[in-house]
C-alpha positions, 0 to 999 in steps of 0.5 A: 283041093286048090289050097290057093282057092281057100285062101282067097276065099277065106281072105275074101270072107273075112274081109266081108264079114269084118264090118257085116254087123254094122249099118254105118258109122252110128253101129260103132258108137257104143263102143268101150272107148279103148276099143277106138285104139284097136286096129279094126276101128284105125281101118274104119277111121281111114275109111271115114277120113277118105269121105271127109271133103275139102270142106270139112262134112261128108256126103250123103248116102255114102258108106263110109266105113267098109272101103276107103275113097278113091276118087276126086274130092272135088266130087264129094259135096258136103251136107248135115242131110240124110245123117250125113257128117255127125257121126263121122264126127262122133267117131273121130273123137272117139278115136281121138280120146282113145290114141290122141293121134293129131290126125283124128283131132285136126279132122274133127275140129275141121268138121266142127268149124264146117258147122259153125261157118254153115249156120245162119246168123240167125241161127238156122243151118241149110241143108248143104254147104257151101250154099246152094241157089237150089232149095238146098239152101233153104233152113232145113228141118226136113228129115231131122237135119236142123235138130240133128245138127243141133244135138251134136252141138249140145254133145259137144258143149258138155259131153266127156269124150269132146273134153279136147275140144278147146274151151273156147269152141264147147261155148260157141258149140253151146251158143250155136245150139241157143241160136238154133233154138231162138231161130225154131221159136222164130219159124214156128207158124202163127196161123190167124193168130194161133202157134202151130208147127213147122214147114219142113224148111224155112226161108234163110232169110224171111223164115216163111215156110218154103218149098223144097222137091216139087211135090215139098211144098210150104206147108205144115210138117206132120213129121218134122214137127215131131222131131223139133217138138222133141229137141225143144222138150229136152232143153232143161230149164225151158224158159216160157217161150219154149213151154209156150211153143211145145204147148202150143205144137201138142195141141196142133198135134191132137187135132191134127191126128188122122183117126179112124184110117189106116195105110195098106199095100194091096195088090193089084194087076193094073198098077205098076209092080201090081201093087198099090197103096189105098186108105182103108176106114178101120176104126181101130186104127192107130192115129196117123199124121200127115206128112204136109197139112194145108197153110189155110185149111190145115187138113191133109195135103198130097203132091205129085212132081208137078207141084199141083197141090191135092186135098185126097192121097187117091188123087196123086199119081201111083209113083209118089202115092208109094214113094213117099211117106206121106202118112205116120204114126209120128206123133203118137208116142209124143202126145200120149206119154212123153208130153205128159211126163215132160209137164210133170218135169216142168211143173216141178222146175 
């Protein structure tokens, strides 16, 4: 048997299985903290360093644990979407704590200053910076980036493993946090005068709900509202603005629900890759939400990438009626148990 064969491909195993539990960065984040100064999370912050930009954020859609960056820099652009940067962070401070190499706390504070500089003075954040002409520069609730950003700061303002972080940047962090919580107050939509929800990304600068892809258009998120609903739950000692704006999205929520429907991939010859999906009536279907609700009439809307608005799911073309998520179970468990439970905190505040 060619022994030099085994052993490549024994090398090669190992190399693939050294990472194969994990997803991405947020896999390791429960790690005991002594485990940051092993020699298998030095190879995973090397790797995550090779991602950091000039800027200080990360890319997105970008595995930066298993291999290391070997292009230009120039060529990585920075953003808060699709859960790109925090954990990054999160894990270098990780590894700070554990080795207090300078490396992994000079890394750290260059992220951390990458997101005071990006927000708002008003007190929201964009979806990348340095800011785009494109919507890209628009405050960016979409896909929880603005509430993500926003929890990482709180972690920071008090959490234990940022005890390193400089006195001064934990109450800048904490003050971030209370702008971006004055600015979601500020974009909740008022609606013949009746607070509702929230568009999916709001103009940086009037704070009207704005467009973003084509088939993103200003509306009433039935999805990102969840998450803003919920960041606005777990501030403690919430002042009367902040129960008023929870209240006020609970029951757009109940009136909004989609009952009596449900969401099902059938197949069918026709249809490209013979599947389709189609609303079935079934009146035991678990409540649904929307992903966009009209600014006017507050019901269901549908977008292809022309940017024509349609008032039925049907009447969208088959590629965006099955790429994109337009209908949920997003504020289920949020109106059943964890608003309930968050009034009977409050109440005893």
């Amino acid at each position: 048997m060619n022994t030099s064969f085994l052993f490549r491909a024994l090398t090669l195993w190992m190399i693939s299985t050294l990472f194969s539990a994990a997803a991405g960065v947020a896999d390791y984040l429960k790690k005991p903290l002594d485990w940051y100064a092993t020699t298998e999370a030095r190879t995973i912050a090397m790797n995550i360093l090779s991602y950091q930009t000039e800027h200080g954020a990360w890319p997105k859609n970008t595995d930066t644990v298993q291999r290391p960056y070997q292009g230009a820099k120039n060529d990585l652009k920075p953003t808060f979407d699709n859960g790109a940067t925090m954990d990054e962070l999160r894990f270098l401070a990780r590894c700070y704590m554990a080795t207090k190499n300078a490396m992994y706390g000079k890394a750290f504070q260059k992220g951390l200053d990458y997101i005071f500089i990006a927000q708002y003075p008003n007190g929201g954040w964009p979806q990348y910076y340095p800011l785009s002409k494109q919507y890209h520069r628009h405050i960016t609730f979409n896909d929880g980036t603005m509430v993500r950003v926003m929890e990482f700061l709180r972690e920071v303002s008090r959490d234990p493993v940022y005890g390193f972080v400089a006195a001064g940047d934990r109450k800048k962090a904490a003050a971030a946090f209370d702008k971006g919580v004055d600015c979601i107050l500020r974009c909740q939509i008022r609606i013949n005068g009746k607070l509702t929800v929230w568009c999916a990304q709001h103009d940086e600068v009037t704070l009207a709900p704005a467009t973003a892809r084509s088939y993103e258009l200003p509306s009433l998120s039935g999805s990102e509202s969840v998450g803003i609903t919920r960041l606005l739950m777990s501030v403690e000692k919430p002042r009367a603005e902040i129960i008023t704006a929870v209240d006020a999205a609970v029951a757009w929520f109940e009136t909004s629900a989609q009952r009596g429907i449900r969401i099902d991939t059938i197949a069918d010859p026709k249809a490209p890759g013979g599947k389709d999906k189609v609303i079935v009536r079934d009146p035991k279907a678990r409540p649904l939400w929307a992903r966009f609700y009209d600014l006017k009439t507050q019901q269901p809307l549908f977008c292809d990438r022309d940017g024509i608005p349609k008032t039925s799911f049907s009447a969208i073309g088959h590629e965006r009626r099955n790429g994109y998520a337009w209908y949920g179970h997003w504020a289920q468990s949020l109106i059943e148990k964890e608003y309930p439970q968050w009034k009977k905190s409050t109440a005893r505040k």
